[in-house]
C-alpha positions in Angstrom: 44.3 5.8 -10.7 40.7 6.3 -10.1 39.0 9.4 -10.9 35.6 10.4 -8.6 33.2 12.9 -10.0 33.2 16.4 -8.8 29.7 17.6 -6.7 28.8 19.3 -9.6 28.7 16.8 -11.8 27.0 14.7 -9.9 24.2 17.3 -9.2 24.3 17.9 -12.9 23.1 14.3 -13.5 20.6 14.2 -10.8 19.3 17.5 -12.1 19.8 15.8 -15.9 17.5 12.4 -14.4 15.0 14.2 -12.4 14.2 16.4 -15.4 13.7 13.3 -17.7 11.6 11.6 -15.1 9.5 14.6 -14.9 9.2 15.3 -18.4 8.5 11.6 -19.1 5.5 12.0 -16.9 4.7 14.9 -18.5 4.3 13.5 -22.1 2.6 10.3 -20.9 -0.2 12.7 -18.9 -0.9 14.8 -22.1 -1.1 11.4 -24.2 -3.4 10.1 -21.5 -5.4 13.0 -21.7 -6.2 12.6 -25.1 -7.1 9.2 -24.6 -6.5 6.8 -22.5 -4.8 4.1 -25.2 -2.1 6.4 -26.4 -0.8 6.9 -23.0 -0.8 3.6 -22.1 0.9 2.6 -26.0 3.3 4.9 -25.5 4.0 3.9 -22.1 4.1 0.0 -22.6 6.5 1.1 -26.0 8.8 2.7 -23.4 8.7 -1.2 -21.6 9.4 -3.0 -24.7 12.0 -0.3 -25.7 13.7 -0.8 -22.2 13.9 -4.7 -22.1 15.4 -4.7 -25.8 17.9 -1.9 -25.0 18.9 -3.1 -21.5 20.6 -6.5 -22.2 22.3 -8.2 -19.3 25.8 -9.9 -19.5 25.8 -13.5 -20.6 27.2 -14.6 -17.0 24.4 -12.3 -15.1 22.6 -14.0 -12.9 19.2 -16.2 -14.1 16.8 -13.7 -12.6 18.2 -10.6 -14.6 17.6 -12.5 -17.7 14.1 -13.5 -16.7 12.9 -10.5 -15.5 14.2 -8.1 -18.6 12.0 -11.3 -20.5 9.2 -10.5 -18.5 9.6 -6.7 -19.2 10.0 -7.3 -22.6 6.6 -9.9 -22.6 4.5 -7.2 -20.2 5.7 -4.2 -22.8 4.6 -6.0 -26.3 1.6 -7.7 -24.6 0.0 -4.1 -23.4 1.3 -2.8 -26.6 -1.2 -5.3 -28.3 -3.7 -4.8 -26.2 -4.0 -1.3 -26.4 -3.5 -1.9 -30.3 -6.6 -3.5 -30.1 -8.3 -1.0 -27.7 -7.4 1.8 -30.5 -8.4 -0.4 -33.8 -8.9 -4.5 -33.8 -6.7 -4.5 -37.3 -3.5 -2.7 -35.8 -3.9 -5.3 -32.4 -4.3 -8.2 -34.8 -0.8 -7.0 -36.6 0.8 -7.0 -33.2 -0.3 -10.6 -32.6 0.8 -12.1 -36.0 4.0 -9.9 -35.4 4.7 -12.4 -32.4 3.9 -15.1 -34.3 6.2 -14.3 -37.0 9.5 -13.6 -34.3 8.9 -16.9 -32.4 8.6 -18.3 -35.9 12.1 -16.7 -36.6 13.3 -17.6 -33.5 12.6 -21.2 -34.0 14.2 -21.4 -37.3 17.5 -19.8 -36.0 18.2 -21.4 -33.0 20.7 -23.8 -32.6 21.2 -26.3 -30.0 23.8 -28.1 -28.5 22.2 -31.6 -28.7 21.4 -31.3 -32.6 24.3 -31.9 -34.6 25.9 -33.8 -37.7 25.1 -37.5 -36.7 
């Protein structure tokens, strides 16, 4: 038997989301306000926090898996930038940082075509 949501709960979530959404903006304007890098860090960290968080199932289609790699690429690569905006150390950490996880990634993937001989 399928259960449906009552109105209320429904507008209880909208209310919930559009609070969030507002409150999200909120935080990144003050952080922009103080300077234009931290809003923009904080806003690409919510990117890179999204595309590892939101994984799509193994039998999703090719596009969902590309696009949360692109959200994933586009939130680390304006974290790094703006690391380098803010102070050229902390953007040259972010770039070794990806060095070292396709590095990792190289070292622990296995493939189908390599195998005991």
């Amino acid at each position: 038997m399928t259960t449906q949501r009552t109105s209320w709960a429904l507008a209880r979530e909208a209310a919930g989301l559009f609070l969030t959404a507002f409150g999200l903006l909120g935080v990144l304007g003050a952080l922009g306000a103080l300077h234009w890098a931290a809003g923009l860090s904080a806003a690409m960290a919510g990117l890179l926090t999204t595309g590892i968080l939101i994984r799509p199932k193994p039998t999703a289609a090719r596009w969902a898996h590309i696009a949360r790699a692109a959200v994933c690429l586009l939130g680390y690569g304006g974290l790094t930038g703006c690391a380098f905006a803010l102070c050229a150390p902390l953007g040259w950490i972010g770039v070794s940082l990806a060095v070292v996880l396709v590095g990792l990634w190289l070292t622990t993937r296995e493939h189908e075509n390599e195998g005991a001989a």
